[in-house]
N, C-alpha and C positions, 0 to 999 in steps of 0.2 A: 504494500500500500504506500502511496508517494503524499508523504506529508505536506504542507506547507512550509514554505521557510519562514522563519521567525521576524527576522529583520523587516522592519518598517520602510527603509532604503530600498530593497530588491524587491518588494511585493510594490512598491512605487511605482520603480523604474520599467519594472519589466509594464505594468497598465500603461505606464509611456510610453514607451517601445513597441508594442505591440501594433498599434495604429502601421505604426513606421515603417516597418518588418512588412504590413499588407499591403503598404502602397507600393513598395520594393519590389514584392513579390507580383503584385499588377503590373509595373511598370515593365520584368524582366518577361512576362508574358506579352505583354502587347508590343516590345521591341525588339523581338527574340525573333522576327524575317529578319532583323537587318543589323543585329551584332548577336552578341552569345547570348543565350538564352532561349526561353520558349515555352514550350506548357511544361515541360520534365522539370524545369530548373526552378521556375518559378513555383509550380505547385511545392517542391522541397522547403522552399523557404517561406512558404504559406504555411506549409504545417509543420516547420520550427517554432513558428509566432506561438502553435497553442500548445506544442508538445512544452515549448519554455513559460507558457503561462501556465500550468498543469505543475509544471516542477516548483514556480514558485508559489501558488497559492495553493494548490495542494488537491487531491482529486476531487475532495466531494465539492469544493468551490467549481472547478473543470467539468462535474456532471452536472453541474447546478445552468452550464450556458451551453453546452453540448451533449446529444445523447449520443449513444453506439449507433442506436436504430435510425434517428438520423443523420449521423456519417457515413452508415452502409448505402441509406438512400442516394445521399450526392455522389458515392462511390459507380452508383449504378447509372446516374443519371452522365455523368463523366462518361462513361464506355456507352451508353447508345450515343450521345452527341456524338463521338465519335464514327461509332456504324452509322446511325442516321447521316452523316456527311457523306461518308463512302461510299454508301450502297447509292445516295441520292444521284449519282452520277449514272450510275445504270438507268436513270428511268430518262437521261439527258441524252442517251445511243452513247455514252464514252463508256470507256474500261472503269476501275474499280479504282475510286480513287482519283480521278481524272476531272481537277476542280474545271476547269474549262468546259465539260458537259453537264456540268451543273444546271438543272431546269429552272433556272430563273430569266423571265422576259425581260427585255432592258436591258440587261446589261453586257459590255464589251466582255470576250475571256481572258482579258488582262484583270479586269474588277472581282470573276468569276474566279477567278484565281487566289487572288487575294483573300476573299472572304473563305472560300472554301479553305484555304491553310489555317484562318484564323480561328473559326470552327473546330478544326481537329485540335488544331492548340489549345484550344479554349476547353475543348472535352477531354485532354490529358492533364491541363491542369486540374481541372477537379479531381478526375477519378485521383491522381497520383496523391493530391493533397487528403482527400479523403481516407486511404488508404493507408498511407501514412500516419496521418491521426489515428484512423481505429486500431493500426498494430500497437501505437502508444498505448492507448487505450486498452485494450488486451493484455499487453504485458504488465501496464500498471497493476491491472486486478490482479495478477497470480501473486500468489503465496497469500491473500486476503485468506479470514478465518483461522490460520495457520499463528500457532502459539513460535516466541521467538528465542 
């Protein structure tokens, strides 16, 4: 069981932090076509922000803003964003994955392109950050009930 820490300083800083860490992790997700990063990198450091609010204030504070059962859900809703993108290109006549046959009217497949990556990004971030969290989550619980 992951207690709280004590310190009035680090239960502060990290509520500070925290914001910080998300926009970070936004940021490395929506700029992640055009330098490093992307939905992988990004989501890690989205679910550093709660795995390190969990270590500092302690788990029943961390189940008191987050459940399992809905972290499993964004976990899931991550991996269809993802096939929902893919398969969306088969019904556009392209191959699997082929943001360019994407069925949307209007637009050039340079734009088709763009959205369609952003999309898959968008649905690895979740799933990964989710994912992430609930192995935290997971592994905090063992040894609960367990004398020490």
């Amino acid at each position: 069981m992951i207690q709280g820490h004590d310190s009035v300083v680090v239960r502060t800083t990290v509520r500070l932090l925290m914001p910080w860490i998300q926009i970070f992790a936004l940021y490395v997700l929506f700029h992640g076509h055009g330098s490093p990063g992307g939905g992988f990198q990004g989501g890690v450091i989205m679910a550093s922000s709660y795995v390190l609010l969990g270590l500092a204030l302690g788990r029943q504070e961390l189940d008191r803003l987050i459940s399992e059962a809905g972290i499993l859900r964004w976990a899931a809703v991550g991996v269809l964003a993802y096939l929902v993108t893919g398969i969306a290109a088969l019904g556009g006549a392209g191959a699997l994955l082929d943001y360019a046959a994407l069925p949307v009217p209007g637009l050039p497949a340079v734009r088709l392109r763009y959205l369609g990556m952003m999309a898959i990004e968008a649905g690895v971030f979740v799933a990964v950050a989710a994912a992430l969290v609930l192995i935290f989550l997971r592994l905090a619980r063992t040894g609960e009930g367990e004398e020490p």
